[in-house]
N, C-alpha and C positions, 0 to 999 in steps of 0.2 A: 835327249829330251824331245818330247812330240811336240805338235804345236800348238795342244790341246793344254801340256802341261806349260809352253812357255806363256801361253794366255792365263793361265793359272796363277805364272806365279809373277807377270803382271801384277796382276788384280789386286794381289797381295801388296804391294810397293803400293799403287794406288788409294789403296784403303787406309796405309799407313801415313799419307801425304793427303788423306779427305781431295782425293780427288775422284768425282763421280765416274762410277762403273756406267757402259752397255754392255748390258751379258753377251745382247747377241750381234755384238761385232762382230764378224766371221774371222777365220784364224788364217791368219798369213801363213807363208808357204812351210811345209815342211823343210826338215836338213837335206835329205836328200834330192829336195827338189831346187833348193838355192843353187844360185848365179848372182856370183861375187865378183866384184872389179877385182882387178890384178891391181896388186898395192905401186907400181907402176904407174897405171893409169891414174888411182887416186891424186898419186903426188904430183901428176902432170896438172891435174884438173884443180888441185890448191896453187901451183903456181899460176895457173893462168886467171883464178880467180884475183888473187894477191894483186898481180899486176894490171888487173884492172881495175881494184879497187885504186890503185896508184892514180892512175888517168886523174882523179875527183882533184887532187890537190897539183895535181902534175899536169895538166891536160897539155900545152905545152911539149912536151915530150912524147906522146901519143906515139910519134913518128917514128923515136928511136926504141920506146917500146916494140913496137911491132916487129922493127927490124931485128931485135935482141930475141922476141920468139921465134922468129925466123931462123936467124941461127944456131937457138936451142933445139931446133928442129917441133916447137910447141904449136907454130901457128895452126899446122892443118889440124891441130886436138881444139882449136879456139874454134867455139859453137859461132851458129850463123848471126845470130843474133847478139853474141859479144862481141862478133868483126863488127857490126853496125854501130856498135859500143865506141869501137877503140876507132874507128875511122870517122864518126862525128865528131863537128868542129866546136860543140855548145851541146852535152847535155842537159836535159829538163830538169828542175825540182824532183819529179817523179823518177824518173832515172835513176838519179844521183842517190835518190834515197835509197833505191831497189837495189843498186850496185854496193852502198854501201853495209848493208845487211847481209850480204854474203859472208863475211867475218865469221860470222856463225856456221856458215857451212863449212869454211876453212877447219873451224873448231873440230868438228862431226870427222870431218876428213884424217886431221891429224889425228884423233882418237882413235880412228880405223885401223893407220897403221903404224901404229904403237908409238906415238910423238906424246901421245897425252894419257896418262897412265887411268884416270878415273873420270869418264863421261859426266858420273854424275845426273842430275834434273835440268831443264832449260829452267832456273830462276832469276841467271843473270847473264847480263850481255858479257861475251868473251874479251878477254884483256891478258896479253903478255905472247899471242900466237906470234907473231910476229919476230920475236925471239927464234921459232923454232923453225922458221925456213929460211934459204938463203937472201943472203943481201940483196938490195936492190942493183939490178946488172949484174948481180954475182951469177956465176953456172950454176944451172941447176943438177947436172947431171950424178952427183955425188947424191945427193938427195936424194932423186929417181931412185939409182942405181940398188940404195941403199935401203928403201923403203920395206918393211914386210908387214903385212897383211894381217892383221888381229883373226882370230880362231872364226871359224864359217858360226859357232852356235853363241858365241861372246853379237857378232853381229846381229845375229836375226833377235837375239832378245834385246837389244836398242832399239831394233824396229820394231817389234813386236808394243816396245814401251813408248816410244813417242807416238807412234800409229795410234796408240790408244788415249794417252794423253791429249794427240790433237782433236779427236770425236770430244772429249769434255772441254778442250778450247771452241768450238764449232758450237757446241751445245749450251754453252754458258753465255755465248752472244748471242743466241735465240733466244733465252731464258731474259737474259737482259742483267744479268749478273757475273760475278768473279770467279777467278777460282785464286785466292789467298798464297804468294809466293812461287806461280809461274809466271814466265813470261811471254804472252803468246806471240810477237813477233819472232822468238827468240825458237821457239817450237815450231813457227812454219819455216824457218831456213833448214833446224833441225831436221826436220820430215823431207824437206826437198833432196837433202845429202843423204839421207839412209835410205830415197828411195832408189837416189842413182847409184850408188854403192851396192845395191840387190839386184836393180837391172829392172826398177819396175817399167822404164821406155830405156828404147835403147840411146839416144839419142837428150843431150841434156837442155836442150828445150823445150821436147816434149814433156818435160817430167811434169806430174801434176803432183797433189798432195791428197787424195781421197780419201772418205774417213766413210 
């Protein structure tokens, strides 16, 4: 499929969900042009989410977190900006909230590499992931290990759909109105994980969401 016809058949799902079209949103990258994470790296970057998300109710613990990705060998994959996470004594309001909306990217991640059989639309917040990776302190290396990586053209039409979905989130808050059974908090973590999953920075702080 070109990337002409994955904008295509978008637009179609779109129209069937009344969620408003830009014709001319530009077309994300060709198949042959994709850079995929290694379903490896994914499942590194859900546990390290996971366990940060733990910090909120565990903060307390921080310490032996750390030393637990340390010896998962996870710490040097923890972005510079979640060491600052896990090594503060009192995060903010703002934080805490922002930490705890990764859930959804967890979501995005485990659907990547085939934990979650049907992505589906961002219309509700994720519930039950937590099921499908390991315990808390448990190894993660079975997980790692075991991870495989959903088909290069299954992913880029996720992106290709939330990329598009989020322009009519962007555009409905400009408008000063809805769009009827999405969730856009739940679309911008969505967007954040399908970008770093494609490789739109290299680096998962840099990632933005551009529409």
């Amino acid at each position: 499929m070109t990337a002409q016809q994955r904008k295509d058949q978008t637009e179609i799902i779109l129209k069937e969900n009344n969620i408003p079209i830009n014709q001319y949103l530009p077309l994300i990258e060709e198949e042959n042009e994709a850079v995929i994470r290694t379903a490896a790296d994914i499942a590194k970057r859900i546990l390290i989410l996971a366990y940060l998300n733990t910090t909120i109710d565990n903060g307390d613990d921080k310490q032996d977190i750390i030393a637990h990705l340390k010896t998962e060998k996870l710490w040097g994959h923890v972005s510079r900006r979640e060491q600052e996470f896990f090594n503060k004594d009192i995060l903010s309001e703002k934080e805490t909230i922002s930490i705890s909306w990764r859930i959804e990217c967890i979501y995005v991640m485990l659907w990547a590499i085939n934990k979650i059989d049907d992505l589906g639309l961002p219309t509700e917040e994720a519930s039950g992931t937590i099921n499908l990776i390991p315990g808390y302190m448990e190894s993660g290396k079975k997980f790692i290990n075991g991870a495989v990586i959903r088909k290069t053209p299954e992913i880029l039409e996720a992106s290709d759909l939330i990329y598009r979905i989020h322009w009519a989130i962007k555009q409905a808050r400009i408008d000063n109105t809805e769009i009827p059974n999405i969730n856009p908090d739940v679309v911008q973590e969505w967007h954040q994980a399908i970008n770093w999953i494609t490789f739109y920075e290299d680096r998962w702080d840099d990632i933005t969401t551009d529409t």
